[in-house]
C-alpha positions in Angstrom: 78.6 132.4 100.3 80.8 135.2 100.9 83.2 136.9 98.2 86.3 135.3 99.9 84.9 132.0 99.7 84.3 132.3 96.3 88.1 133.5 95.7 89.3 130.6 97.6 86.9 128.3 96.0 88.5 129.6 92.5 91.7 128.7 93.9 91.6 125.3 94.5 89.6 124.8 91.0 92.7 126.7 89.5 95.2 124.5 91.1 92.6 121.4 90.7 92.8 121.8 87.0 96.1 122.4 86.6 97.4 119.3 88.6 95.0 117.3 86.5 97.6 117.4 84.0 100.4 117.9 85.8 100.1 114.6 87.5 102.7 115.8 90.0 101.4 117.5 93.7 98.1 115.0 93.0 96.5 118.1 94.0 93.3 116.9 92.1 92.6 113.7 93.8 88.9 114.0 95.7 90.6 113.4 98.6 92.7 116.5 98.5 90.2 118.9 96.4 87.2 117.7 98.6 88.8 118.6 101.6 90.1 121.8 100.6 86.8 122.8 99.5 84.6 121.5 103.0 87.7 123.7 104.5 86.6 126.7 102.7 83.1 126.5 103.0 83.5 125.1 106.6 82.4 121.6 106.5 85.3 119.7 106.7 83.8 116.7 107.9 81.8 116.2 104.5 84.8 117.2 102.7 86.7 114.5 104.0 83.9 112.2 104.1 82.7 112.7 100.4 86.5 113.1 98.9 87.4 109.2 100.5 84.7 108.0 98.6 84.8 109.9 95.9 88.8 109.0 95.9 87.8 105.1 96.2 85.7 104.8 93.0 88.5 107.3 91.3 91.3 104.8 91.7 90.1 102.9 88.4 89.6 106.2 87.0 92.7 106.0 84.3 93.5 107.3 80.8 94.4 104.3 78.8 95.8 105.1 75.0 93.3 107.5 73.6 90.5 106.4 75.9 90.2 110.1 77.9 89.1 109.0 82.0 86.5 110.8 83.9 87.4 114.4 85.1 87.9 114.2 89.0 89.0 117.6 89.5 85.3 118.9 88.5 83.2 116.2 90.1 85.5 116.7 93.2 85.1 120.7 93.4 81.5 121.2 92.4 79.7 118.2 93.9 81.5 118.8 97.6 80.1 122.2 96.7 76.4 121.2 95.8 76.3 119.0 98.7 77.8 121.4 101.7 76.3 124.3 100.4 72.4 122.5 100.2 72.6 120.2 103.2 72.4 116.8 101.1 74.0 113.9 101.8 77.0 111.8 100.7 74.7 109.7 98.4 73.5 113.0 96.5 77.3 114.2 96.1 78.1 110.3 94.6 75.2 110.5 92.1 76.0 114.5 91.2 79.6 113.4 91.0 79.7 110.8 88.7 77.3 113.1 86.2 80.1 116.1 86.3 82.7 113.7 86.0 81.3 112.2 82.6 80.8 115.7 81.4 84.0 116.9 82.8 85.6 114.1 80.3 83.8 115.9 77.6 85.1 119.3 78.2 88.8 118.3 79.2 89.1 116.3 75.0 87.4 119.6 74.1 90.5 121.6 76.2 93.3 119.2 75.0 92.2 119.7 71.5 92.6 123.3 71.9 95.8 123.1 73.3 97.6 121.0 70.2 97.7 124.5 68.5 100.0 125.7 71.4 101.7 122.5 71.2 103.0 123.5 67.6 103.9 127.0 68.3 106.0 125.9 70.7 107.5 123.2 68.5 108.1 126.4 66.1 109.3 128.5 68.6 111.7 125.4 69.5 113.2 125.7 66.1 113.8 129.2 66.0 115.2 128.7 70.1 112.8 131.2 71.3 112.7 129.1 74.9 110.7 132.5 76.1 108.1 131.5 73.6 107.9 127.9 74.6 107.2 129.1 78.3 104.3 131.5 77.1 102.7 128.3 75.2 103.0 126.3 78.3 101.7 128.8 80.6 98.9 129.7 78.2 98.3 125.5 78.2 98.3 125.7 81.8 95.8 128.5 82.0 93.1 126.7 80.0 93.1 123.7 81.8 92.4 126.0 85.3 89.8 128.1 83.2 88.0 124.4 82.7 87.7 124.1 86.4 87.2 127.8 87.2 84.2 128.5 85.1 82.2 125.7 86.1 82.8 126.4 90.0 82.2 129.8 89.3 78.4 129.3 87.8 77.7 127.1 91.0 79.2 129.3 93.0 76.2 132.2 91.3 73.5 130.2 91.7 71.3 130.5 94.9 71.0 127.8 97.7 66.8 127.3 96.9 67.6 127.0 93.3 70.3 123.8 94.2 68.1 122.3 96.4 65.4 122.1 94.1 67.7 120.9 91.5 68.8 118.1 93.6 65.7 117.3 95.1 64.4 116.7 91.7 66.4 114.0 90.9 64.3 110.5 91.0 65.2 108.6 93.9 65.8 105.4 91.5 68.6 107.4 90.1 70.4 108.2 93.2 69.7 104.8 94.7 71.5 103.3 91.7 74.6 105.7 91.4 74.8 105.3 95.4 74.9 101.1 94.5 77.2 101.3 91.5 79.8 103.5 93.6 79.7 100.8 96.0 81.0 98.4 93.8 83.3 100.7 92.4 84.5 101.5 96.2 85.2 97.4 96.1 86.7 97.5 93.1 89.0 100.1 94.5 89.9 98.3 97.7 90.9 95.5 95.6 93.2 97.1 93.4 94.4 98.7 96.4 95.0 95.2 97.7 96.4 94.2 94.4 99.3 96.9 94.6 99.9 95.2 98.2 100.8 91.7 97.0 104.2 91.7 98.5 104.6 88.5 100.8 107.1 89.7 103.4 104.8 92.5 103.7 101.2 90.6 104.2 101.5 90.6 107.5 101.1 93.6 108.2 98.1 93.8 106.4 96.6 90.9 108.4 97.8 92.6 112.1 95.8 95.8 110.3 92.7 93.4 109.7 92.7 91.8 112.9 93.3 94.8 115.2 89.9 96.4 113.2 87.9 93.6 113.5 88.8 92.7 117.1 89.6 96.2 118.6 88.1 99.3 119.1 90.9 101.4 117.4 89.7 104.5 115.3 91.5 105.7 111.8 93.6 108.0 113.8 94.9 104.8 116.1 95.5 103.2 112.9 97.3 105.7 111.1 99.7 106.3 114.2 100.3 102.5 114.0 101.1 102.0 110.7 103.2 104.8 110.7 105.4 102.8 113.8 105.3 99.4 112.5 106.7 101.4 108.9 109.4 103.3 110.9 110.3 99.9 112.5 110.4 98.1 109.3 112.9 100.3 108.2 115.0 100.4 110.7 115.1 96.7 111.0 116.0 96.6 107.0 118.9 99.6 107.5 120.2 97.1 110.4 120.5 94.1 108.4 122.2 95.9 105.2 124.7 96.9 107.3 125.5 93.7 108.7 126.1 92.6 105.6 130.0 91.9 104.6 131.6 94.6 102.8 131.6 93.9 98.8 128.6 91.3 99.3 125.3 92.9 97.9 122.4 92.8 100.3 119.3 89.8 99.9 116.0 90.4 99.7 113.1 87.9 100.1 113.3 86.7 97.1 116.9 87.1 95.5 119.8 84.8 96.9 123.7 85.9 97.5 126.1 83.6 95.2 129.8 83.6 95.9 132.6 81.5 94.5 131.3 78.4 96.3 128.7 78.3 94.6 130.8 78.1 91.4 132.6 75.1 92.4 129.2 73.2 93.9 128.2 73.6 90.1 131.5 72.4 88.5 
């Protein structure tokens, strides 16, 4: 692995880190950090390929009250790493995956902990309206949670090749074989919620044209992708059209809402 590389990989494991808490570019999702890192180490393929799965079993990955999820931007980074870097497979990354994400979970409570002491110096510097003082404590927040990404990628990046083959060689195959079964129900899981968030009738049917055109065509995910993008442009411009056929002052329906005017009124009376 060249020096570059390893600056790149540093990078993303910066930026991975820091959108874990920002929430905002989603920069941490596998999908994203996977494939930026098979870009950098010039496996793209497996990055895409391990990041979709990885992504699938992430979607019920969630922080609920004070129940901390598990860490996807360090199982995304490292294990896409392990696996390019010693020719294993997508069942490897999965099982070294889920470990670094449980321990990930660890280190980011151990982070956050750290960071409710620059949480009340910026309160304090609040009081006293020192806003330059308030930035510092967020950078400085900022900066830890890319230093828990960094560090991590950084001792991977160190070791040798031989030395993470034989580490992943090692691991008993009823261990894999299980990991690689339980992310398969967690992939399912996934698709169903994904499903779940789709429950809109008067847009089902585009779900079923998806499910028929796979299952009776030979389309690829590129196919797909091009016509769902067309069928969404259409939607919309079918829905622009109709609000502005409306009459002016009369607020547009929906599926499920009804327009009342005074006839109505006097239907009731």
């Amino acid at each position: 692995m060249s020096s570059i590389q390893i600056i790149l990989l540093l990078v993303i494991a910066a930026v991975t880190g820091i959108a874990s808490v920002l929430d905002e570019g989603q920069s941490h999702r596998p999908l994203i950090a996977c494939t930026l890192v098979g870009l950098v180490l010039g496996d793209l393929k497996t990055g895409i390929i391990l990041g979709g799965t990885l992504e699938l079993m992430a979607l019920g990955w969630m922080n609920v009250g004070l129940a901390m999820a598990p860490d996807t931007a360090i199982a995304s980074v490292i294990s896409t790493i392990l696996v390019i870097t010693a020719g294993q497979g997508i069942g490897e990354g999965i099982a070294v995956a889920i470990a670094l994400a449980a321990a990930g979970q660890v280190l980011t409570i151990f982070v956050r902990t750290i960071t409710v002491f620059l949480i009340h110096r910026a309160d304090k510097y609040a009081e006293e309206g020192n806003f330059k003082g308030i930035e510092i404590m967020h950078i400085t927040a900022m900066g830890f949670q890319a230093l828990r990404v960094m560090i991590p990628t950084l001792i991977v990046t160190l070791i040798s090749v031989s030395a993470v083959q034989t580490f992943l060689g090692n691991i008993p195959e009823v261990i894999t074989k299980g990991l690689q079964i339980g992310g398969g129900i967690i992939v399912v899981v996934g698709y169903a919620m994904v499903i779940n968030m789709m429950n809109i009738p008067h847009l089902k049917p585009f779900f079923y044209i998806g499910f028929l055109l796979a299952a009776f065509t030979g389309f690829n995910l590129v196919g797909f992708g091009a016509l769902g993008l067309c069928l969404a442009l259409l939607y919309q411009q079918v829905m622009q059209q109709r609000n502005q056929m409306q009459p002016a002052g009369v607020p547009a329906a929906t599926s499920n809402e009804r327009v009342y005017d005074d006839d109505d009124d006097d239907l009731d009376t």
